[in-house]
N, C-alpha and C positions, 0 to 999 in steps of 0.2 A: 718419032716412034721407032721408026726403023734403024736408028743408033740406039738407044737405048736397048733393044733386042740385039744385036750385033755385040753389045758390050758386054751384058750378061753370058751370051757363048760363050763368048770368049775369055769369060773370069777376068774383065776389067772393072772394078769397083770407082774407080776413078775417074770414067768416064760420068756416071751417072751421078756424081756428085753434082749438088744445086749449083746453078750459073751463082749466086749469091754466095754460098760456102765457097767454093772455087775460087773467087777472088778476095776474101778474107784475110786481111792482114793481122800479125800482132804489133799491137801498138801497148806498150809498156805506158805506166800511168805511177810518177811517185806525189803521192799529197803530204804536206810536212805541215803543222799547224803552231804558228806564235803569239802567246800572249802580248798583248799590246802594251811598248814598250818593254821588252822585257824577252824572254828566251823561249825555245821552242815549249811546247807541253808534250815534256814526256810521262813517263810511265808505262806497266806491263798488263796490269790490269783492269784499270779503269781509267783512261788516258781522254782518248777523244774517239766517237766515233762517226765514222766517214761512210757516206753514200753518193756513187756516181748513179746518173738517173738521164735518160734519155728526155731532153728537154721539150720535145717534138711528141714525144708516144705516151711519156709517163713509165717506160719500163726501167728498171732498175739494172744497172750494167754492172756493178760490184759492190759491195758491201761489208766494213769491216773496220777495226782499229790501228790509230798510232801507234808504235812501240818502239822505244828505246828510250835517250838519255834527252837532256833540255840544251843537250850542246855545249861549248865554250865558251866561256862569259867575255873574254878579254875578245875572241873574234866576234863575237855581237854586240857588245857593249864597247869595247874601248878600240877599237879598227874603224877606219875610216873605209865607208864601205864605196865598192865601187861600181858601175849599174853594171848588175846581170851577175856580179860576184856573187858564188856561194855563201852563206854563211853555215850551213850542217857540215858536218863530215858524215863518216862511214856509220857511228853509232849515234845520230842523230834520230829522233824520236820521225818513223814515220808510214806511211800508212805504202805497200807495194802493192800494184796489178797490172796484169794484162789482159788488153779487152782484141777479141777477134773483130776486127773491123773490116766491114764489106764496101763501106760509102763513111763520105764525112756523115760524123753526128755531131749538133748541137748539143752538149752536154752542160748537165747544172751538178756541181758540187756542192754538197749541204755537211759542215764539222758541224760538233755536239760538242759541250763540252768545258771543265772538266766533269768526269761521270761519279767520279769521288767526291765531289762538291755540290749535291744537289742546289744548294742556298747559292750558288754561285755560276751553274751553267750555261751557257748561251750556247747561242746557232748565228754563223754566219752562210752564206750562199753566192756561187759566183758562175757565172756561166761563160761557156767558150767553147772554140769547135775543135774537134779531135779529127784526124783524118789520120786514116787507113797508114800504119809503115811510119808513122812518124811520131814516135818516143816523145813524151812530156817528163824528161827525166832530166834536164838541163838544168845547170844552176841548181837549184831547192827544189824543181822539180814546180807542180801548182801550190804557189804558198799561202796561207791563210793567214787571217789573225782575228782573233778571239779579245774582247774588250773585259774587263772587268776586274773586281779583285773579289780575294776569296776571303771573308769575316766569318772567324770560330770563335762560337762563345766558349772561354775557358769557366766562367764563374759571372753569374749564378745561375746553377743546374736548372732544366728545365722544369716549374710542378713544385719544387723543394717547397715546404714551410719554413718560415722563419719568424722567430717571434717580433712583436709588436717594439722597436724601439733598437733593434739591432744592428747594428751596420753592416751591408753586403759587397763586398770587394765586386767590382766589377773588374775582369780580364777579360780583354778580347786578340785574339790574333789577327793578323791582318798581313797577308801576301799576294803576290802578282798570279795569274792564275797558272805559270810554271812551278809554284810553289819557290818563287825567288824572295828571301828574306827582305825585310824593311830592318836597315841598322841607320846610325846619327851619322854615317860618313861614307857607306857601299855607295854603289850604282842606286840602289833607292833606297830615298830618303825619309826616313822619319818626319824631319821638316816641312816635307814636299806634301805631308797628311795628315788630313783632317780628319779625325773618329770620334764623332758625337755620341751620346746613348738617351734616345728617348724615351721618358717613360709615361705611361699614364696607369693612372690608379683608378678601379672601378670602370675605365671607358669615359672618364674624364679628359681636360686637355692636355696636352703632351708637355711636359718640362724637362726642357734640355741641359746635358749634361757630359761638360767636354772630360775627351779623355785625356792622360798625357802619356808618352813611351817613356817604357821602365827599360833600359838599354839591358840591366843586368838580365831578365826575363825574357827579353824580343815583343812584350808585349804593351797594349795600350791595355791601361789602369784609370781605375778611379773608386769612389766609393759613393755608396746612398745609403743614407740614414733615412729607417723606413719609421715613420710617424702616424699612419692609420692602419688600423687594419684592412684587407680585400685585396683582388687579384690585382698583380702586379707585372704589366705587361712594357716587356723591352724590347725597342728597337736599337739596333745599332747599324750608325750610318757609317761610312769612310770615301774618301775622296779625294784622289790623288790628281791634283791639279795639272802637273806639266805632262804626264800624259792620258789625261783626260779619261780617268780608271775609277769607277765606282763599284763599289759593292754594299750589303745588307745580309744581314740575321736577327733573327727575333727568337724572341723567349717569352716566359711568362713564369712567375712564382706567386705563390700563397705567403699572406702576412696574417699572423691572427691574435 
């Protein structure tokens, strides 16, 4: 008591700072997030979003998004990589903070993501301890990876009518969740996936219908010749084998 009155006399604010704030360190925090198999998840907008969370308390120690580019394809895909090597550089897609640290914490990191692809987003979570003065900003800093792929239906519109006996192009797109193309001969392969389209009629059984890639498009194609009338509801599945990447989109159209 009798420092904290001595300190106030004497216009020291710094004495009366908390024993806890007093020893407070900044501990910088960089989180970078990679689609699996495949390149960072960039973007400015709607990228990934990132929450650091005190895995002890439940309080939330920062909060916010990736930003920037998906990286170098030829250093992440075609370099042999080496443990602990980088693979981002400087404009590498990624989330910056610094947390005032007074004691180690147990923290859990939760990505989101991507936020442009609802039909396509997931969460992964990973937990580790941060201690006071010492930067998680080495190498890529804490890196994550995101599983999935992302399926846009191009055709057929969601709801549309189409008459009784018509044939509906079906177009689907289909990329890694960096928004990294599928060609017959890039880093990922056409060959490597499988995009089905199921349909059922009325709430009927599903009848499957393979796609195949139109190289000139970038997309998986096919058609259905629709033969009853009633609601016409589409699944479409994709699945990328060697690295173990699934995605899904659905639709539905009127025939009458």
């Amino acid at each position: 008591m009798r420092l904290y009155l001595l300190a106030a006399l004497c216009g020291l604010p710094a004495l009366v700072t908390p024993f806890s704030q007093a020893l407070a360190e900044r501990t910088d925090v960089e989180v970078r997030v990679m689609a699996r198999g495949a390149k960072f998840m960039g973007g400015y907008s709607a990228p990934v979003r990132v929450t650091l969370t005190d895995a002890e308390t439940g309080e939330v120690l920062a909060r916010g998004l990736t930003s920037g580019t998906t990286g170098d394809t030829r250093t992440i895909m075609s370099t042999a990589h080496v443990h602990g090597a980088a693979l981002a550089n400087e404009a590498t897609a990624a989330f910056r903070t610094s947390l005032d640290l007074d004691r180690p914490r147990q923290v859990t990191l939760s990505v989101t993501g991507p936020l442009s692809q609802p039909q396509a987003t997931t969460t992964a979570t990973s937990t580790q301890w941060l201690l006071p003065g010492h930067h998680l900003t080495a190498g890529d800093g804490w890196r994550m990876e995101l599983p999935g792929l992302i399926v846009d239906l191009a055709s057929p519109l969601a709801y549309q009518w189409v008459q009784v006996g018509q044939t509906v192009p079906l177009r689907a797109g289909v990329t890694l969740l960096c928004g990294c193309p599928i060609s017959e001969d890039g880093p990922w392969r056409a060959g490597d996936t499988e995009v089905d389209a199921y349909l059922r009629i009325d709430g009927g059984a599903p009848v499957r219908h393979r796609l195949a890639f139109d190289p000139t498009q970038g997309l998986f194609v096919g058609e259905l010749r629709t033969q009853a009338t009633g609601l016409y509801e589409l699944e479409i599945r994709a699945w990328m084998g060697p690295s173990n990447n699934a995605g899904v989109a659905r639709t539905a159209f009127f025939v009458r």
